[in-house]
C-alpha positions as CSV (number, residue, x, y, z in Angstrom):
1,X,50.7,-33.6,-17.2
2,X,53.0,-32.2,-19.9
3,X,53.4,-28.6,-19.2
4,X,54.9,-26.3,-22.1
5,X,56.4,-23.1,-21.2
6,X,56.4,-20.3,-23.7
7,X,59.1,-17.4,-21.9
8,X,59.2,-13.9,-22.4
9,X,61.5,-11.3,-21.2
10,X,59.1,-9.0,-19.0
11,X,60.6,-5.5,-20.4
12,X,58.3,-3.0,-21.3
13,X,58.2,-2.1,-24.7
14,X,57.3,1.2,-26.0
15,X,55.1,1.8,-28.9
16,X,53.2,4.6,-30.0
17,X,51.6,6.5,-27.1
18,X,51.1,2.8,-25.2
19,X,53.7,0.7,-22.6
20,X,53.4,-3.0,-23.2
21,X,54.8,-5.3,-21.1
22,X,55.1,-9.1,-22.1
23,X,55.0,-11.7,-19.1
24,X,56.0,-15.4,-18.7
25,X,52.5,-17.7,-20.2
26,X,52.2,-21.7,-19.3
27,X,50.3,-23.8,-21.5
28,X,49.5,-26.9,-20.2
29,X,49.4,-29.8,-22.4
30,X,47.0,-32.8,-22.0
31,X,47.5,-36.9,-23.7
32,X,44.0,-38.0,-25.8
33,X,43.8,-41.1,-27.6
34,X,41.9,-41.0,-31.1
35,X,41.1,-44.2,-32.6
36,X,44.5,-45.2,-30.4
37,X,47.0,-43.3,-31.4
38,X,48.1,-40.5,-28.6
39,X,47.7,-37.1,-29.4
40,X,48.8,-33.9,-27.2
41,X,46.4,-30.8,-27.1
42,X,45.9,-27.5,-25.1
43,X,44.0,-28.4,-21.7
44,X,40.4,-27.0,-21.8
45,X,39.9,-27.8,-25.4
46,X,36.2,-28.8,-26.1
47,X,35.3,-32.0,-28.5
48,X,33.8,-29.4,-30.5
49,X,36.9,-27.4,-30.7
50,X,39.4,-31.0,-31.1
51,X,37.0,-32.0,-34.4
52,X,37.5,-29.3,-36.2
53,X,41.3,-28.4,-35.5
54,X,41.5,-32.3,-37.2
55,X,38.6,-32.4,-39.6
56,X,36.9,-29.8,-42.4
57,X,33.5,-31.8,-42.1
58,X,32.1,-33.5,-39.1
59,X,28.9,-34.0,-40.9
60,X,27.6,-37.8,-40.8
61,X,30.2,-38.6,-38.1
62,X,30.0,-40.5,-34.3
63,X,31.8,-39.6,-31.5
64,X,32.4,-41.5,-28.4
65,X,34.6,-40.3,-25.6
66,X,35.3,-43.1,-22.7
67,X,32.8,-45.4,-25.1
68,X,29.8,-43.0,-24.3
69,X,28.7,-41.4,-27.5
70,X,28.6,-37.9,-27.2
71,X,25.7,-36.5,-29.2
72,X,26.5,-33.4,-31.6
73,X,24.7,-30.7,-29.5
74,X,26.4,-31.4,-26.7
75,X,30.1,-31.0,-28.8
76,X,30.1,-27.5,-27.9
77,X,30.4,-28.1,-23.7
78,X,32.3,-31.3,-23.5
79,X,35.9,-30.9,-22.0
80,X,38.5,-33.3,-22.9
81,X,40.3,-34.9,-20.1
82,X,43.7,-36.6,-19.5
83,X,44.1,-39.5,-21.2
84,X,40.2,-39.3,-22.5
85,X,40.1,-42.3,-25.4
86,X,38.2,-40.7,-28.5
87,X,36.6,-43.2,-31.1
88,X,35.6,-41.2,-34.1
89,X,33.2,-43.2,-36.9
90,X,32.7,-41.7,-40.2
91,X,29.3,-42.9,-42.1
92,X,30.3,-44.2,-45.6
93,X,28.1,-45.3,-48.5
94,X,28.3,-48.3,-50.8
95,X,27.3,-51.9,-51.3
């Protein structure tokens, strides 16, 4: 896995009546695949969270994750994986 490392000097900083110290953070990157094309994104994002950092409405829209559709309620508690393979459908209208 992709790890991305955001560094820091740890040396305190004073500011008002408070010490702050700032400390070495590792965010650790994952791969997805949305309708095939790879994508990185923070580890322990949900489905929920993924659809709306890419989308404004996920109204009238079918998600599948692995080719198991995930239903809408259950958005909220579904962890994306390493190389999870996302197939997003949007409803249209017309004839």
């Amino acid at each position: 896995m992709p790890t991305q490392e955001i560094q820091f000097d740890a040396i305190p900083q004073k500011r008002t009546s408070h010490l702050f110290f700032i400390t070495k953070i590792n965010i650790i990157m994952i791969n997805v695949f949305v309708n095939e094309q790879r994508l990185e994104i923070d580890e322990n994002t949900t489905l929920k969270q993924f659809l709306q950092s890419k989308m404004e409405n996920t109204e009238g829209i079918a998600v599948a994750v692995n080719n198991k559709v995930i239903a809408n309620a259950n958005w909220h508690t579904h962890t994306l994986l390493n190389n999870d393979k996302i197939l997003i459908i949007v409803a249209t209208q017309g004839g």
